[in-house]
N, C-alpha and C positions, 0 to 999 in steps of 0.2 A: 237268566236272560234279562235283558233291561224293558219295560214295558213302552211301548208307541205312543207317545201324546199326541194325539192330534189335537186337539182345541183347551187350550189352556182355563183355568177355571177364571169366573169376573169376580172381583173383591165389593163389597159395601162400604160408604162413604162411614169415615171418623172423625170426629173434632178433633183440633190440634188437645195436643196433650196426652190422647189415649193411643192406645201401641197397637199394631200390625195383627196380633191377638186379637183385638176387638173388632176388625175390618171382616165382617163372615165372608167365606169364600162359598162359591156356588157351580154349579156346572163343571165345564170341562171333560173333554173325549179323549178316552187312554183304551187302549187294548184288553185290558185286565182288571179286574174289580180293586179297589183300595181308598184309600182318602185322602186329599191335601190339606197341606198347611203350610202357613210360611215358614220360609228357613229360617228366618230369625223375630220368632214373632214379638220380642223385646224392645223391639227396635221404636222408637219413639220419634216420627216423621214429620217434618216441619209442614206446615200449610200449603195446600199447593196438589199437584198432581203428578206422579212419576210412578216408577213401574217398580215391582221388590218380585223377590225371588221367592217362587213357593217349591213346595217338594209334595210328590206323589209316595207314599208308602202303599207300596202291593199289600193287598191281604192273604197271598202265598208268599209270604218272603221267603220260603224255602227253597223257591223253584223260580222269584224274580228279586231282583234289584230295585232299589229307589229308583226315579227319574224326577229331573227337577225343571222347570220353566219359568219365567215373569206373568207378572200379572199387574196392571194399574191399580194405584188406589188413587181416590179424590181425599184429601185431610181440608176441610172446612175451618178457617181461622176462629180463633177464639172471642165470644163476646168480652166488651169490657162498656160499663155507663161511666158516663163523665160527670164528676162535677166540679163546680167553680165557685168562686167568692169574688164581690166585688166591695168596692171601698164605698166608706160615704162622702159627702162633700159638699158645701154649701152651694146654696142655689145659683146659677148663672146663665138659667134661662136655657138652656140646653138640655137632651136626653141623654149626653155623652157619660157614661161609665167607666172606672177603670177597674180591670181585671186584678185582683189581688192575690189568687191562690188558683190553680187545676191539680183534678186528684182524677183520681177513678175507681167506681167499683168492678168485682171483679178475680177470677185467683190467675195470677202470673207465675206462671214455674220457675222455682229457682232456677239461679244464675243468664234468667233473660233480662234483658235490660230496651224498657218500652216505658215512654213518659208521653201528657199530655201536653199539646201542646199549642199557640195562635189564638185564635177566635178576637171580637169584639163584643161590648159588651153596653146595651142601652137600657135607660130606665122605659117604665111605662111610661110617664107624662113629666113634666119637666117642672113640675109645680113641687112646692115643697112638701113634704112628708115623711113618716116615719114607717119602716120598713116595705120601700115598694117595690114593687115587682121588677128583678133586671137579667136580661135575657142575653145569654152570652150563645152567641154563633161562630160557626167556622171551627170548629175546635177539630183538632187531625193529632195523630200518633206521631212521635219521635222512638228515635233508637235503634240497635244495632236487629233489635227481634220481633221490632214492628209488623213484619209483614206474616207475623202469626196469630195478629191479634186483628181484629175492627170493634168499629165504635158499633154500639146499638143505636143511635144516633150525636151528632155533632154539635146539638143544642143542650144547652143546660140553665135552667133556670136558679136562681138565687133572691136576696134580698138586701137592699142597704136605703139609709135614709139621707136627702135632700132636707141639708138646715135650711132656716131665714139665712140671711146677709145682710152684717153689721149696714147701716149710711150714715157717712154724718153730715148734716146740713148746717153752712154756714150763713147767720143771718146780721148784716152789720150797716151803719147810717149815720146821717147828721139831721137832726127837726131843728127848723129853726121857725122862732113863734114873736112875731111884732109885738110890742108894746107902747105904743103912744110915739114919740120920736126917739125913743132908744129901741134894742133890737135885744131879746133875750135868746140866749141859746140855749138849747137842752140839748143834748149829745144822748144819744142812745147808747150806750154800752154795746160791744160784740159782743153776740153770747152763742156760744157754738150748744147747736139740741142731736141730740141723739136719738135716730128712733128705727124701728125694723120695718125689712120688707116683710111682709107676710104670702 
C-alpha cells in the first residue's frame, strides 16, 4: 500500500553552498509511521527560495511503499567583505580619491564567477599627509553568480598619501637709480625660486 501524506514536512534555512542534507526537515502528517528525507539530498541549491522534492520511507516497508511530496527551503546568500586600494596624489585642495584595486574576502565556490565592483572613494581632509584615511563607498557584486553572494557591507576603508605640490614663482624687474644729471641703471636679473606648498 502507498502511505497518505497529508501535510508535507517544513525544511530549515541553509546558506548558499551547503546541500539539501543540511536543510533538517521537521513535521509532516502521513498515515503510517516512517521518516523523510530529500530525494536528492546532494543537490547544492542556489540562493533564493523554491520547493525540492522530499521522500517518506515507511518503517513497515514490508507492507508499504515510499511516498514522495515537496517541501520549501529558503538558501540564504553567501557573505563576502570587500576590500579596496586607492592611489596617492599630490595635493589639489580636494578630497577626491581614485580607486585603484577591489578584492573581497570570503570562500566563492568553484566555477562561479562574482567580482567587486563601482563605489567612490574620498580622503579624510584634503590637507597633505602621509597614509590617510580613504573611504571607498557604493561598492556592489558583478557577474554571472552574484546573486548567491552579498556584501557584509558596501564600504571599505583603506589608506593612501596626499604629497606637497611642486610652485614655481617667477620674480623679474628694471631699478633704476639717479645719479647727479646722468641716470645709472641696475637691471635686476630674473631669477625663477622654487618653493612648496605645505
Amino acid at each position: 500500500a502507498t502511505p497518505v501524506v497529508s501535510v508535507a514536512p517544513t525544511a530549515g534555512g541553509i546558506g548558499y553552498g551547503q546541500t539539501l542534507a543540511d536543510a533538517a526537515l521537521s513535521g509532516g502528517t502521513v498515515d503510517v509511521g516512517g521518516s523523510w528525507a530529500f530525494t536528492t539530498p546532494t543537490t547544492r541549491p542556489s540562493a533564493g527560495t523554491a520547493s525540492y522534492g522530499v521522500t517518506f520511507t515507511p518503517t513497515d516497508t514490508a507492507n508499504y511503499l515510499s511516498a514522495t511530496s515537496t517541501t520549501s527551503v529558503t538558501v540564504t546568500p553567501a557573505s563576502l567583505s570587500p576590500n579596496a586600494t586607492a592611489g596617492n596624489k599630490p595635493y589639489d585642495g580636494t578630497r577626491s580619491a581614485t580607486i585603484t584595486g577591489r578584492s573581497f574576502t570570503g570562500t566563492v565556490l568553484g566555477g562561479d564567477v562574482v567580482s567587486l565592483t563601482g563605489g567612490s572613494a574620498t580622503f579624510d581632509t584634503a590637507a597633505v599627509g602621509a597614509n590617510k584615511t580613504v573611504t571607498v563607498t557604493g561598492l556592489s557584486l558583478a557577474g554571472t553568480s552574484a546573486g548567491n553572494y552579498q556584501l557584509s557591507t558596501t564600504t571599505a576603508l583603506t589608506t593612501a598619501s596626499i604629497t606637497a605640490r611642486p610652485v614655481s614663482l617667477s620674480l623679474s624687474g628694471t631699478t633704476s637709480v639717479a645719479s647727479g644729471s646722468a641716470a645709472t641703471y641696475i637691471a635686476v636679473r630674473s631669477e625663477e625660486h622654487t618653493s612648496e606648498l605645505q
